[in-house]
TORNU-552517 format. One line per field, with one value per residue (C-alpha): x, y, z; chain. Coordinates in Angstrom, 1 decimal, always signed. Example, Ala and Ser with C-alpha at 12.3 -4.5 7.8 and 13.67 -1.06 7.14 Angstrom:
TORNU-552517
c1 = [+12.3|+13.7]
c2 = [-4.5|-1.1]
c3 = [+7.8|+7.1]
cadena = [A|A]
***
This chain:
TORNU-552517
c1 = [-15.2|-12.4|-9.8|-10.8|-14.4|-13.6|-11.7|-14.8|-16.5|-13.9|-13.4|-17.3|-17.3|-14.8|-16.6|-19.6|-18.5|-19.9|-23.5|-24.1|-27.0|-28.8|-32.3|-35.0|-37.5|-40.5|-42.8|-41.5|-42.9|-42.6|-46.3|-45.8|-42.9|-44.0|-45.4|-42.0|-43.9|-42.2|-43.0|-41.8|-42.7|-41.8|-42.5|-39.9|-36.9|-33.7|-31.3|-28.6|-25.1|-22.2|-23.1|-26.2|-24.8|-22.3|-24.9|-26.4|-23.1|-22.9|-25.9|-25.7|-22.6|-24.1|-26.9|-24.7|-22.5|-25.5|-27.8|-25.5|-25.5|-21.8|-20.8|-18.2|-16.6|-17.1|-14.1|-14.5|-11.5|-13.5|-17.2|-15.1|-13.6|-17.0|-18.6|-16.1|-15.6|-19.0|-18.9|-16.2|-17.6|-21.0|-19.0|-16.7|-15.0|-11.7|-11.4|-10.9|-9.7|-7.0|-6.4|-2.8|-1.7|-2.9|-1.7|+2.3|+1.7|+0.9|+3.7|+5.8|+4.9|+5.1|+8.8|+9.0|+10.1|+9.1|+10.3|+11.4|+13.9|+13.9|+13.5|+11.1|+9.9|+7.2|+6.1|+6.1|+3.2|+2.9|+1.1|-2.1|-1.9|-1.1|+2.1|+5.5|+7.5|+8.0|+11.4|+13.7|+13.6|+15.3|+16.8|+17.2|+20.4|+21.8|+18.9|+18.9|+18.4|+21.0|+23.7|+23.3|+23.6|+20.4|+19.9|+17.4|+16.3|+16.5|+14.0|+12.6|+11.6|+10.8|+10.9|+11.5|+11.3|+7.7|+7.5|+7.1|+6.8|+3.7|+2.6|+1.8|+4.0|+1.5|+1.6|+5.7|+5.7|+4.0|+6.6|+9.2|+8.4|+8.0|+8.7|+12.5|+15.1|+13.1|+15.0|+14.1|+15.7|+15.4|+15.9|+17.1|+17.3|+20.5|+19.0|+23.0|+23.8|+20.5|+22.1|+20.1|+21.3|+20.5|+20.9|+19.9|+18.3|+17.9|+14.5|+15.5|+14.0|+13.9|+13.4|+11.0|+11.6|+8.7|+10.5|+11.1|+12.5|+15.2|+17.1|+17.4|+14.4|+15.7|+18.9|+18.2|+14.9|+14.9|+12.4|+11.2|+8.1|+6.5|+4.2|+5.0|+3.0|+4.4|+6.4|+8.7|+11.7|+9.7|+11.5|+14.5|+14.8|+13.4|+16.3|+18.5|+17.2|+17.0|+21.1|+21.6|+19.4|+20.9|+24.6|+23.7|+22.7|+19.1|+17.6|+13.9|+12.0|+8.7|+7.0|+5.0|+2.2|+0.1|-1.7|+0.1|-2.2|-0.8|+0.2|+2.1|+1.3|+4.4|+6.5|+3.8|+4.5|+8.3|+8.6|+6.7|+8.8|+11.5|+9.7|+7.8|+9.2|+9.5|+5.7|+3.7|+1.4|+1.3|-1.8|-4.4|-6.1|-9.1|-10.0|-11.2|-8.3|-6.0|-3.1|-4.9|-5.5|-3.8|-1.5|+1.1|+3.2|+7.2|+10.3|+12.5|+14.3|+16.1|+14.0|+14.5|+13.3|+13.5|+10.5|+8.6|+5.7|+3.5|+1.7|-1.7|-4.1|-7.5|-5.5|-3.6|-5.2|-4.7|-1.1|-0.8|-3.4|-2.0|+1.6|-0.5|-2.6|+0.0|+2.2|-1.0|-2.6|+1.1|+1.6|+4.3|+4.3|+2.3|-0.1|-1.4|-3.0|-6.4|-8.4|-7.4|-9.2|-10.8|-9.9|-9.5|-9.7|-6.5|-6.7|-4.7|-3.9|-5.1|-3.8|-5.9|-4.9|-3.8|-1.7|-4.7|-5.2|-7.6|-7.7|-9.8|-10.7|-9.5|-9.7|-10.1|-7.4|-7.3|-5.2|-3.7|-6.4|-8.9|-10.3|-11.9|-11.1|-12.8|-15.7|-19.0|-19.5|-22.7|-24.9|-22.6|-22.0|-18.7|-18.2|-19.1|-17.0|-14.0|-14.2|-15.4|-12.6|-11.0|-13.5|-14.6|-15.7|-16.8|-20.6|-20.3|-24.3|-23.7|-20.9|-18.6|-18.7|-16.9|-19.2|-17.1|-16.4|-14.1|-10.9|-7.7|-4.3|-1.5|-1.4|-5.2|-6.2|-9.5|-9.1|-11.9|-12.9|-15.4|-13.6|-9.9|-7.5|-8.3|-5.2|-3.7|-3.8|-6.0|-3.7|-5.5|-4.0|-4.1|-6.2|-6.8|-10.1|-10.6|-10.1|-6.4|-5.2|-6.5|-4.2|-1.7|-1.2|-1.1|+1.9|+3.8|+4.7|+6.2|+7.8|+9.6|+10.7|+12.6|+14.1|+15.2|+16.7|+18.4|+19.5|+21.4|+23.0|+20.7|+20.0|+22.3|+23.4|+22.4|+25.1|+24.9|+21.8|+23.5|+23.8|+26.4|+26.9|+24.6|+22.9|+24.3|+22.3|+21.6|+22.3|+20.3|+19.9|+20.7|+18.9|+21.5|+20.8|+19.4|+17.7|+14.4|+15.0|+13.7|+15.8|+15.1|+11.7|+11.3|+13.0|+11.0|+8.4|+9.4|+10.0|+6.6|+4.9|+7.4|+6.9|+3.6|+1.9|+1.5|+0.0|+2.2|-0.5|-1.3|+2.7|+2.4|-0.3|+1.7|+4.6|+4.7|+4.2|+6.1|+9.8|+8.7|+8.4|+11.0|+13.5|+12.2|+12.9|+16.2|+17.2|+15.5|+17.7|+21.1|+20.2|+17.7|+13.4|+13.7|+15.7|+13.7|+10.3|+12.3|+11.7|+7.7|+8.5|+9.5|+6.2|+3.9|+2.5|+1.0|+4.3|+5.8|+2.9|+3.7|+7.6|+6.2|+4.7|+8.1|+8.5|+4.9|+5.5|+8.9|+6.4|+4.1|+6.8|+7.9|+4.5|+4.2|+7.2|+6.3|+3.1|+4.7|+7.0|+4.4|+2.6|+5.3|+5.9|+5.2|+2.0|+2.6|+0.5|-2.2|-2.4]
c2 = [+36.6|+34.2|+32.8|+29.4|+30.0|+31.7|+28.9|+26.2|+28.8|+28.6|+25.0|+24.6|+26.5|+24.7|+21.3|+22.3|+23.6|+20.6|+21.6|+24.2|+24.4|+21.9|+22.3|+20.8|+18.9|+21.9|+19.8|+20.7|+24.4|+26.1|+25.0|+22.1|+22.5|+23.2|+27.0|+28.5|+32.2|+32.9|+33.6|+33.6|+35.4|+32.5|+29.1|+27.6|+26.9|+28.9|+26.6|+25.3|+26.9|+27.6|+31.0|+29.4|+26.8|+29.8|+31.6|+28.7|+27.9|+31.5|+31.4|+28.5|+29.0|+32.8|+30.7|+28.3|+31.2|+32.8|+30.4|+27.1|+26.5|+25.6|+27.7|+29.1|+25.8|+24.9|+23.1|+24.6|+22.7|+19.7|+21.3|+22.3|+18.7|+16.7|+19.1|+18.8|+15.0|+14.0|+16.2|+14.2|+10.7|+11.8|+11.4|+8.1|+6.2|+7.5|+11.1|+12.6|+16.1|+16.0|+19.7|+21.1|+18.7|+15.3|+16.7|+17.4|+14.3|+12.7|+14.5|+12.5|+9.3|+9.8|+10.8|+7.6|+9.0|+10.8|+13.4|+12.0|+10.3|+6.7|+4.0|+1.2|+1.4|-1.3|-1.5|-4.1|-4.7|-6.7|-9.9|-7.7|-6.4|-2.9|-0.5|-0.4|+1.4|+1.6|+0.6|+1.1|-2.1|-1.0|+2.1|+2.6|+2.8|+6.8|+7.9|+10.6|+7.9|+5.0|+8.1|+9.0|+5.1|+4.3|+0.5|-2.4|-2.8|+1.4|+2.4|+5.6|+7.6|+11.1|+12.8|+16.6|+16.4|+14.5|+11.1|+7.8|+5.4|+3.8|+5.3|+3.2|+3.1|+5.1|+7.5|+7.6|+7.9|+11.0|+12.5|+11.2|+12.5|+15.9|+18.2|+18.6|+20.6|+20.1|+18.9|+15.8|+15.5|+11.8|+10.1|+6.3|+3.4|+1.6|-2.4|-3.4|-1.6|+0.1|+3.4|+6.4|+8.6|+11.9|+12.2|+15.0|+14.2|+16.6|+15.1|+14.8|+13.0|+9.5|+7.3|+4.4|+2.4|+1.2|-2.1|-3.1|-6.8|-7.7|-10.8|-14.3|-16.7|-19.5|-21.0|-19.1|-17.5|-13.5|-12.2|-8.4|-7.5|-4.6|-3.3|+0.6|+1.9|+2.8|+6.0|+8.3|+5.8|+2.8|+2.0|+2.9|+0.8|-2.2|-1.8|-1.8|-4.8|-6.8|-5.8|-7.2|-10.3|-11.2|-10.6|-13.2|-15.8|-15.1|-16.7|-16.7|-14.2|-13.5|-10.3|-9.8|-7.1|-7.8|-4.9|-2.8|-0.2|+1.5|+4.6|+6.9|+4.8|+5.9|+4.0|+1.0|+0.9|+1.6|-1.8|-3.3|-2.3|-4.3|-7.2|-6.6|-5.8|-2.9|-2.2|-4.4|-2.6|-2.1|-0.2|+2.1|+5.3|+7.0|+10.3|+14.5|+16.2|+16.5|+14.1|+11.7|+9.5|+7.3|+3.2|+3.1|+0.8|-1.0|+0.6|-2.0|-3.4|-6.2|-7.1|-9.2|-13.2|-14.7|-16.7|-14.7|-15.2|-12.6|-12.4|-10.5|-10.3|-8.3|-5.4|-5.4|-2.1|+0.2|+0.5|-2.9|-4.4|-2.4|-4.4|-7.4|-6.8|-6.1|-9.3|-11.6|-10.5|-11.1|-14.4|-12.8|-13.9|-16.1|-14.7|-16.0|-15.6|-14.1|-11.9|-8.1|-4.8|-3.7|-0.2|+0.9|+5.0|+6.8|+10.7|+13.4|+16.1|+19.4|+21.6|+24.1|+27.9|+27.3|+24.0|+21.7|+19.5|+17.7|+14.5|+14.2|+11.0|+12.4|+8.5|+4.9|+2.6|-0.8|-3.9|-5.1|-7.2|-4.8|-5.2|-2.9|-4.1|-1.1|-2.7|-1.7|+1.5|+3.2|+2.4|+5.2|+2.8|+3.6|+1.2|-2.0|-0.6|-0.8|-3.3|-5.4|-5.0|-8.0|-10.0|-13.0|-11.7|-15.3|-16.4|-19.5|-19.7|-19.6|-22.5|-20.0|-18.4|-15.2|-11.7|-9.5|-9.3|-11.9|-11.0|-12.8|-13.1|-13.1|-17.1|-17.5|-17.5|-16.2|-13.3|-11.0|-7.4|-6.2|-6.7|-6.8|-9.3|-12.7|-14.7|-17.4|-19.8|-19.0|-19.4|-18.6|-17.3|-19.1|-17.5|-17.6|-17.0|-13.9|-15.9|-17.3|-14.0|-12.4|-15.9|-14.9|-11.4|-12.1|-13.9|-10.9|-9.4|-12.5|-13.2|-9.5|-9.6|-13.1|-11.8|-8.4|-10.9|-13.0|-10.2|-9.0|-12.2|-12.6|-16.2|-18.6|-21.3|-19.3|-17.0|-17.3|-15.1|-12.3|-9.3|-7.1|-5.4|-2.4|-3.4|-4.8|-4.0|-5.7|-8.9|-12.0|-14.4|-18.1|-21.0|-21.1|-17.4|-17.4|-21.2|-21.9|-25.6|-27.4|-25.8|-22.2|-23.2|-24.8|-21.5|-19.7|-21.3|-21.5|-17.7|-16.6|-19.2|-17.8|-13.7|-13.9|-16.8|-17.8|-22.0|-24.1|-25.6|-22.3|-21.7|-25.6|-24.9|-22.0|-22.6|-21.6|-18.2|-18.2|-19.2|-17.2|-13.9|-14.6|-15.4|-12.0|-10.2|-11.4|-11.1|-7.1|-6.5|-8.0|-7.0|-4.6|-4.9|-5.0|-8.2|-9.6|-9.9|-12.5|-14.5|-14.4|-15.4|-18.4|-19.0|-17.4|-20.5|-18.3|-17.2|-20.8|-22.2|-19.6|-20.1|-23.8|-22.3|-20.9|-23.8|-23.6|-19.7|-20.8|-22.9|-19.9|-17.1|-19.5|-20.0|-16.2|-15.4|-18.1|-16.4|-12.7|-14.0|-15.7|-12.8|-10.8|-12.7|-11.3|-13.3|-15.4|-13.5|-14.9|-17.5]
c3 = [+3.5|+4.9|+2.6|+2.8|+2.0|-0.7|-1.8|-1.0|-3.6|-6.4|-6.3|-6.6|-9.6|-10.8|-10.4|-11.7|-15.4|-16.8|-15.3|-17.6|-19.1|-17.8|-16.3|-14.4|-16.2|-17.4|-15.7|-12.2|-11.3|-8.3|-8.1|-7.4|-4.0|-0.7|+0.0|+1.1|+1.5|-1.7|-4.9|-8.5|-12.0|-13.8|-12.8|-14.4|-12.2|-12.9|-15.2|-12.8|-13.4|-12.1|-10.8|-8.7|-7.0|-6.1|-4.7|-3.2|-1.5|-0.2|+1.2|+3.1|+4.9|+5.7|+7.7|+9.2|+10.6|+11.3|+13.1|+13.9|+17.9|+18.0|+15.1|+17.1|+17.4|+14.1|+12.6|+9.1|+7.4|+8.6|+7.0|+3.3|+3.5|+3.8|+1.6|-1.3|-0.8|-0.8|-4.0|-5.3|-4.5|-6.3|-9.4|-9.2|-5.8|-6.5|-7.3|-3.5|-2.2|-0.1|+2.4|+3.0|+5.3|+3.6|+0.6|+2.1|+3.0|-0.7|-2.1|+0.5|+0.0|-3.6|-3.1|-1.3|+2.2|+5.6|+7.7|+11.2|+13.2|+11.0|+13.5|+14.4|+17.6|+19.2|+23.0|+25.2|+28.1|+31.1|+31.7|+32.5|+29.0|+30.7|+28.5|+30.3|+27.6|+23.8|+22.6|+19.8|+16.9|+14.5|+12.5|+8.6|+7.3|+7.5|+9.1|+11.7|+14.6|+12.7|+12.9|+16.6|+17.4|+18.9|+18.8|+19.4|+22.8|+23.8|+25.7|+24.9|+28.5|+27.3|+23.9|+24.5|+28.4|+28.0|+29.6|+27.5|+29.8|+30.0|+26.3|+23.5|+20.0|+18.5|+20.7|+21.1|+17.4|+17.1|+19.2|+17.3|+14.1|+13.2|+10.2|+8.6|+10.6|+13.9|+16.8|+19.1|+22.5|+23.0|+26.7|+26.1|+28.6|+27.3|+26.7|+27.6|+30.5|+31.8|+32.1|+30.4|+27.8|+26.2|+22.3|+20.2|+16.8|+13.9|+12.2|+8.7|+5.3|+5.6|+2.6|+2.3|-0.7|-2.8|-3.1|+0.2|-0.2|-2.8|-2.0|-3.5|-2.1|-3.6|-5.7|-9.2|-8.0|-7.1|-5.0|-5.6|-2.8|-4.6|-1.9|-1.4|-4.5|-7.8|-6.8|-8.1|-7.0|-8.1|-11.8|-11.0|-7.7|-9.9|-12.3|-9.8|-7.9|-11.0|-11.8|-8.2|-8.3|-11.6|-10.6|-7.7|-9.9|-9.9|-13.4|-12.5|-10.9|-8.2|-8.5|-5.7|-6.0|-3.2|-1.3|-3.8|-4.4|-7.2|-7.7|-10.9|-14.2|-15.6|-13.0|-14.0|-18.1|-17.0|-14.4|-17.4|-20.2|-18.8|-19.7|-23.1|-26.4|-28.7|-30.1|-27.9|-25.9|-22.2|-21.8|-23.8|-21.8|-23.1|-21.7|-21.9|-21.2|-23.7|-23.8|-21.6|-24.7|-26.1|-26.4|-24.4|-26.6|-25.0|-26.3|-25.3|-28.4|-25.9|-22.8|-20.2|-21.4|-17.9|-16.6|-14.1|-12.0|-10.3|-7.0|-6.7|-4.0|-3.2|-2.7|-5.9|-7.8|-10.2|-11.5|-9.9|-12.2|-15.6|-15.0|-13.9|-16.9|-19.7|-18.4|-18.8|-21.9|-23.5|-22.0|-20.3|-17.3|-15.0|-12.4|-9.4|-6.3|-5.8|-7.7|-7.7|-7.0|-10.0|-9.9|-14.1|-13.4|-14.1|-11.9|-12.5|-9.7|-10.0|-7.6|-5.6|-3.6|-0.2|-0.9|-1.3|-3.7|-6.2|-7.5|-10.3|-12.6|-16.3|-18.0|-18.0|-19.2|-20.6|-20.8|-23.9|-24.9|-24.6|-21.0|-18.8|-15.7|-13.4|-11.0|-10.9|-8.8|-9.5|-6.5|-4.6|-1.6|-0.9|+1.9|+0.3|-2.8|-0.5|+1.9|-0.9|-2.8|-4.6|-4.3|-6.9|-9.8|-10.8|-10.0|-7.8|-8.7|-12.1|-12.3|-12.2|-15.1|-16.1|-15.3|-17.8|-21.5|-22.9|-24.8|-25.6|-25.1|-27.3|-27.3|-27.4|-24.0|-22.1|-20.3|-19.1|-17.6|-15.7|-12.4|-11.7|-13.0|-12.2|-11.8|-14.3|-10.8|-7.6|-5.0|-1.3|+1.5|+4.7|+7.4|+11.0|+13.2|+15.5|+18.5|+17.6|+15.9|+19.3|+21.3|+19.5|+19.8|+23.9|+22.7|+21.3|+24.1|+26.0|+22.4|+22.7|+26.2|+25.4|+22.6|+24.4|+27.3|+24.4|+22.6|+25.4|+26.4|+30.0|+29.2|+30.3|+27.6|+24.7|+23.8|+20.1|+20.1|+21.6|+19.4|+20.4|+17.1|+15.1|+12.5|+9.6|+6.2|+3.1|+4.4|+3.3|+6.2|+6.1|+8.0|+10.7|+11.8|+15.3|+13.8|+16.1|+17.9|+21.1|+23.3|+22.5|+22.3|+25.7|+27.3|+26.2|+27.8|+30.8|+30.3|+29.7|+32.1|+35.0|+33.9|+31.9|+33.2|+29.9|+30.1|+28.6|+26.4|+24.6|+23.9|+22.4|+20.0|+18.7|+18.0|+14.8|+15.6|+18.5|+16.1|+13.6|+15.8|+17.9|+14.9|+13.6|+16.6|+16.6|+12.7|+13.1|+16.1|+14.1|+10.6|+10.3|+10.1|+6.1|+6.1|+9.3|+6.6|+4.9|+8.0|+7.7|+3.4|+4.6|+6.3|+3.7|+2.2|-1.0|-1.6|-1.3|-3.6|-6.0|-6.3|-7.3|-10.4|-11.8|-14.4|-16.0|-16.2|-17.9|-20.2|-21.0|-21.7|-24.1|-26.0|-25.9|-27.6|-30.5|-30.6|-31.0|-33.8|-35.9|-35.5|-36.6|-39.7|-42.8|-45.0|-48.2|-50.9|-52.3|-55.1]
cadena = [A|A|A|A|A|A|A|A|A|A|A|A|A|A|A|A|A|A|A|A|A|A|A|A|A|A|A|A|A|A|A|A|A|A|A|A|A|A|A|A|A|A|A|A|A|A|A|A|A|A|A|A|A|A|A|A|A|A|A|A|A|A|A|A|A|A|A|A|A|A|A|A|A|A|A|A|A|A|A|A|A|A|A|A|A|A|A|A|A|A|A|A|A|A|A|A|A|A|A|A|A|A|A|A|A|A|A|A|A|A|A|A|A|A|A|A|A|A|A|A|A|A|A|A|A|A|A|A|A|A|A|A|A|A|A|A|A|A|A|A|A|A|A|A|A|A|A|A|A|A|A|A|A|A|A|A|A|A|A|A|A|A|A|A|A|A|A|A|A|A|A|A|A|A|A|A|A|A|A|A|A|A|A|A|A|A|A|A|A|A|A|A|A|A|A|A|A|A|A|A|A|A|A|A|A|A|A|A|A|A|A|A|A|A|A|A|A|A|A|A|A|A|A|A|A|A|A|A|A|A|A|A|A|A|A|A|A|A|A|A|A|A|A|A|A|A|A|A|A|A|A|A|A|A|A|A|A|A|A|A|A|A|A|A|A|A|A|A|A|A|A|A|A|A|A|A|A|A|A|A|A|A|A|A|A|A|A|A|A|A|A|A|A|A|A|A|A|A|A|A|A|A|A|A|A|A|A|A|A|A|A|A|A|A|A|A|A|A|A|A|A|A|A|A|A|A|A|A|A|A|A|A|A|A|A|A|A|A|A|A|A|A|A|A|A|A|A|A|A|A|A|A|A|A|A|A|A|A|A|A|A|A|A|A|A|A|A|A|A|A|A|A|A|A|A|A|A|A|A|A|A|A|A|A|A|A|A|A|A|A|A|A|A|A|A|A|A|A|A|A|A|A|A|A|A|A|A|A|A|A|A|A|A|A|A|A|A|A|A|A|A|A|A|A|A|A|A|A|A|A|A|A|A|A|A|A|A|A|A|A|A|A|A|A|A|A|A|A|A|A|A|A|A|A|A|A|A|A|A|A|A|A|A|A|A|A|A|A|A|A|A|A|A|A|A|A|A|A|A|A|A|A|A|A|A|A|A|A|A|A|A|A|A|A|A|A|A|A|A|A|A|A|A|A|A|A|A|A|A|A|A|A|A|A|A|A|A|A|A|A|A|A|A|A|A|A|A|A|A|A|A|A|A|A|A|A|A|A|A|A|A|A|A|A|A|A|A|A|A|A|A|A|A|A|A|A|A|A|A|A|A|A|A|A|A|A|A|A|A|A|A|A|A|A|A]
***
């Protein structure tokens, strides 16, 4: 028997432990099924254990080898996969098997890094929408690509002896990366004096913070954009960005969570301990396994008092939502934006022979206060589960009132569970239709070529926007870097009606776009494609409305911390 069904075999078995015993219902006989031309000295079904669906198992895949037209082409990675996932998904939306490969891959990002070159690349097309070539963005600071110099505006034209040209990014990049160690023989088109250029680079571990903006947004207000998952790196890069904020003059603080979609709980309580106090509780798990039970209470004799508001969206889950969670049901901080997931399941990774891995549901958690904040999953529809994710958990039809359970907070206030977190302030995103999202990305292309022709000092009156210099890091830009105005504006129009044939009306009616992705362009080619998202913050109206709501979250940590000592105050005895 191959290795990997034998491992299909054990993993079923091991699944199925709590199946034990368990029988059909007397009533149904072999009498009553369709004549098979078999028969049976009892007509009581055999009780279904692990052994039988074993055997069953066995059997199966015997016949599919057997008798299966294209079993010779059968992918049977792919047939274990489906068969173990749908397995998995009978019992809850989030427990999931991931093979060797996905499972490398897991361990990755939970080590908050990659194996590759480490550099952004993007393409650029023609005005008939057709590839030319990918180029170089960006590279990460001492990353294999950042040490052997390659620079914004590169064009890559082979990987390995393997034409680029004409390829998409996507394509490009799956030359580029490649596991540790392995070599990458990149062909570059210099962007400032068109001569190519061979460099050899030694793919190697590049890291991807879980924190990927740190920087002051405003006078006195630090900015912290959680949206890499709760990782291995996640607490201690939060530490650290709250030592820097603070050491700028930050006194006030955003945490933004949106489309964070959780990850290790421990990096969750940690990120929350710096904000609660010793014996208040960040979040209570109930499970099985042993260990898995338990309130996970703050340690931290002296934390942090500063106002702070947090930012949630649909895609807020999980270890998002227990930080969220903990925060609001103390009246620690303010949160706003839209409702979150709704994902309340904690899983715990088991892992499997041959590298795989499973991730089973173990336990459920709860907020502070008591909630269960886990939506509603047991019509099995996995794909309105997910793409209905974060949606209102308030019935417009019945006023709007509240589906789940009501608890309080600390000061007094309704919270409730049944469905994510709802936020202290519903703050919407702004949106766009189809049709202008599909306008504007017709723009990008013109939007790149301007900026690679700026960049490298080809148009005539704008010298300031040359950038002759490798990247400089860590740098928070001003509003006089590479500032948007009616000249730039108006050559670039001329620019993409003269190469792109781009009609001077559409350029008109976005022009916010337009600035805004050419200013990035520009700040990723001078300072790097971490610092270039602080360009799009100052666009992101849900971020803007939610910097607004600092001094009522001032207002609120201050009613919680009355709350907490008057709690905490011992009772006169009675009379």
């Amino acid at each position: 028997m191959k290795a990997s069904t034998t491992r299909l075999f054990a993993l079923a078995t091991i699944l199925t432990i709590s199946t034990a015993g368990y029988s059909q219902s007397p009533s149904t006989t072999a009498k009553s099924q369709p004549d098979r031309g078999a028969t049976s000295k009892n007509s009581t079904l055999k009780a279904v254990t692990p052994a039988v669906i074993q055997g069953e198992l066995e059997e199966a895949l015997r016949l599919v080898q057997g008798n299966y037209v294209d079993a010779k082409t059968l992918n049977y990675n792919d047939v274990f996969k489906s068969s173990i996932d749908s397995m998995l998904h009978s019992l809850d939306p989030h427990s999931n098997y991931f093979d060797a490969k996905e499972f490398e891959e897991f361990r990755n990002d939970q080590s908050s890094r990659y194996f590759g070159i480490g550099a952004t690349i993007g393409d650029l097309s023609d005005a008939d929408g057709k590839v030319i070539a990918t180029y170089v963005k960006a590279t990460f600071e001492g990353a294999p690509a950042h040490r052997a110099g390659l620079r914004f505006g590169d064009k890559i034209v082979d990987v390995n002896g393997k034409s680029m040209l004409g390829k998409p990014f996507s394509e490009v990049r799956g030359h580029l990366r490649g596991p540790e160690g392995t070599a990458a023989k990149i062909t570059v088109e210099r962007l400032a004096t068109g001569k190519l250029e061979t460099v050899n680079i030694v793919r190697g571990a590049v890291p991807q913070p879980s924190i990927s903006e740190v920087y002051m947004i405003r006078p006195g207000v630090g900015y912290l954009r959680m949206n890499g998952g709760f990782n291995q790196t996640t607490s201690g890069e939060f530490v650290q960005g709250l030592r820097e904020l603070k050491a700028a003059g930050a006194t006030q603080f955003v945490l933004d969570l949106r489309d964070n979609g959780g990850g290790l709980v421990s990096q969750a309580y940690r990120v929350a301990n710096q904000f609660l106090g010793e014996g208040q509780s960040v979040f209570t798990q109930r499970g099985r396994v042993e260990g898995a039970s338990g309130n996970y209470e703050a340690q931290n004799r002296n934390p942090d008092r500063s106002p702070v508001v947090v930012l949630v969206n649909r895609n807020t889950a999980s270890a998002s939502e227990i930080l969220a969670g903990a925060l609001q049901d103390h009246d620690r901080a303010l949160i706003v934006g839209e409702s979150t997931f709704g994902k309340g399941l904690v899983q715990n990774p088991f892992i499997l022979e041959h590298g795989s891995m499973l991730l089973l549901t173990i336990a459920k958690y709860a907020t502070p206060s008591g909630r269960l904040i886990q939506r509603d999953y047991s019509n099995g529809e996995l794909y309105n589960y997910y793409t209905d994710g974060g949606s209102l958990r308030n019935d417009e039809s019945e006023g709007g009132r509240p589906k789940g359970v009501e608890s309080k907070t600390d000061t007094g206030r309704s919270v409730f569970g049944g469905g994510g977190i709802e936020p202290d302030i519903q703050i919407k995103p702004q949106t766009i239709t189809i049709e202008r999202g599909r306008q504007q990305q017709k723009l990008a292309s013109p939007v790149f070529a301007f900026a690679l022709e700026l960049v490298n000092g080809k148009v005539a009156g704008f010298d300031g926007y040359k950038v002759s210099w490798p990247i400089k890091f860590e740098y928070d830009i001003r509003s006089t870097d590479f500032a948007m105005n009616e000249a730039v504006f108006s050559a670039f129009k001329k620019f993409a009606g003269e190469k792109y044939k781009v009609p001077a009306a559409q350029i008109d009616r976005e022009r916010e776009f337009v600035e805004r992705t050419l200013r990035s362009e520009l700040v990723t080619a001078a300072y790097g494609s971490q610092t270039s998202f602080q360009v799009f913050n100052e666009y992101d109206d849900q971020l803007l409305k939610a910097i607004d709501q600092l001094p009522q979250a001032k207002q609120l940590a201050l009613q919680g911390e009355r709350a907490r000592a008057s709690s905490a105050k011992p009772k006169s005895p009675a009379n």
